[in-house]
N, C-alpha and C positions, 0 to 999 in steps of 0.2 A: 531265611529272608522274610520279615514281615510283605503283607498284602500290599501294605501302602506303599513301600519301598519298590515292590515289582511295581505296580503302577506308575510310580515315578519313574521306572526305568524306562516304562513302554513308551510314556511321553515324551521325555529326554529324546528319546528313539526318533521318534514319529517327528518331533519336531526338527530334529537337525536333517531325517529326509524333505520336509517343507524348504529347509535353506537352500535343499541341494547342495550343500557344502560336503565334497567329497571326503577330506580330511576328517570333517566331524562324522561323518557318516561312520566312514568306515574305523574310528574310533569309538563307535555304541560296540565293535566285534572286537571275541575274541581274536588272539592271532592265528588258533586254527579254527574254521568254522565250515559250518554250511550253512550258503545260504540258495534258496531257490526260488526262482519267480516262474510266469510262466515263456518270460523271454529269457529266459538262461542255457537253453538247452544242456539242460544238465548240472550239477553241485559246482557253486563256487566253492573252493575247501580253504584260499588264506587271503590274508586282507590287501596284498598287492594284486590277488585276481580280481578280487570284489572292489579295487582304487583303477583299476582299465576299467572292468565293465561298469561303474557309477561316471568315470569320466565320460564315455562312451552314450552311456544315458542322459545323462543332465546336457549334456551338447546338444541330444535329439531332443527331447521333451521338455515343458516345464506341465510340474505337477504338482497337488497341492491334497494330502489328506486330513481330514476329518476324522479322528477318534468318536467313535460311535460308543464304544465302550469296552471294558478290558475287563475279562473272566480269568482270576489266579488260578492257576492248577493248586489244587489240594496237597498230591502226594508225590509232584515234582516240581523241580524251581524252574516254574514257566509259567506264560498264560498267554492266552488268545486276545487277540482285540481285532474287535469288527470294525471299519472304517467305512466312510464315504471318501470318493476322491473325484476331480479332476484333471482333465490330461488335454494338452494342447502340443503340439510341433511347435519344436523352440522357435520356428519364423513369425509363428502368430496363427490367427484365423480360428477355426471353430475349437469350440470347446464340448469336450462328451466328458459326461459323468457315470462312473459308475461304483458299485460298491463289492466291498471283498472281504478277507478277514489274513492276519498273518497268527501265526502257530511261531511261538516263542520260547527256547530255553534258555537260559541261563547259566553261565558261569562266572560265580562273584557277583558283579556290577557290571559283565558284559555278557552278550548275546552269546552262546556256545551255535544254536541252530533256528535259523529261521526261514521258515516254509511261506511262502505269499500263495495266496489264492485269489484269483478273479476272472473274471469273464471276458479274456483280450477282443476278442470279437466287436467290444466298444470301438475300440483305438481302428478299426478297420475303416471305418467314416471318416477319419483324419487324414487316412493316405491314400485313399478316391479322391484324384483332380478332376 
């Protein structure tokens, strides 16, 4: 897979998570996959676990990232991209930003495995009343 092609993948990606569009979302994965954040406890492995917990998600939060920029892996068909995000409780009120990076493989034109990293500890100020 060319460079430019994974890049386009990441974005495609990144963008349909901006929609919060579950369907699209979990149409960037394969049908088996892993995916991990730091709210998952533990591997999503197929795309109806990862179609509850995006429903699950997008009901609680609206969130919105920022591609910072996307590093192809070399000698596997993956790559990294670093983000900025923001994250609000889907009722409204304050907004906390912070930044992360997702770990990306591919198989074909869809995600095989994808690892999230960041620093939940933000979102901690959102659910102090």
């Amino acid at each position: 897979m060319l460079d430019e092609h994974k890049t386009d993948l990441v974005q495609t990606f990144m963008d349909a998570w901006n929609r919060q569009d579950v369907e699209k979302v979990a149409g960037c994965y394969a049908e088996d996959l892993a995916y991990i954040d730091p709210n998952t406890r533990g591997e999503i492995a197929t795309q109806q676990a990862l179609r509850r917990y995006l429903t699950k998600l997008f009901s609680l939060w609206k969130m919105h990232w920022s591609v910072r920029d996307i590093h192809v892996f070399k000698d596997i068909d993956g790559a990294g991209a670093r983000w900025h995000a923001t994250f609000q409780v889907a009722a409204g009120g304050k907004v906390v930003e912070t930044d992360g990076m997702d770990f990306i493989l591919f198989e074909g034109d869809k995600i095989k495995r994808n690892e999230v990293y960041f620093d939940r500890t933000a979102l901690a100020a959102l659910l102090i009343k």
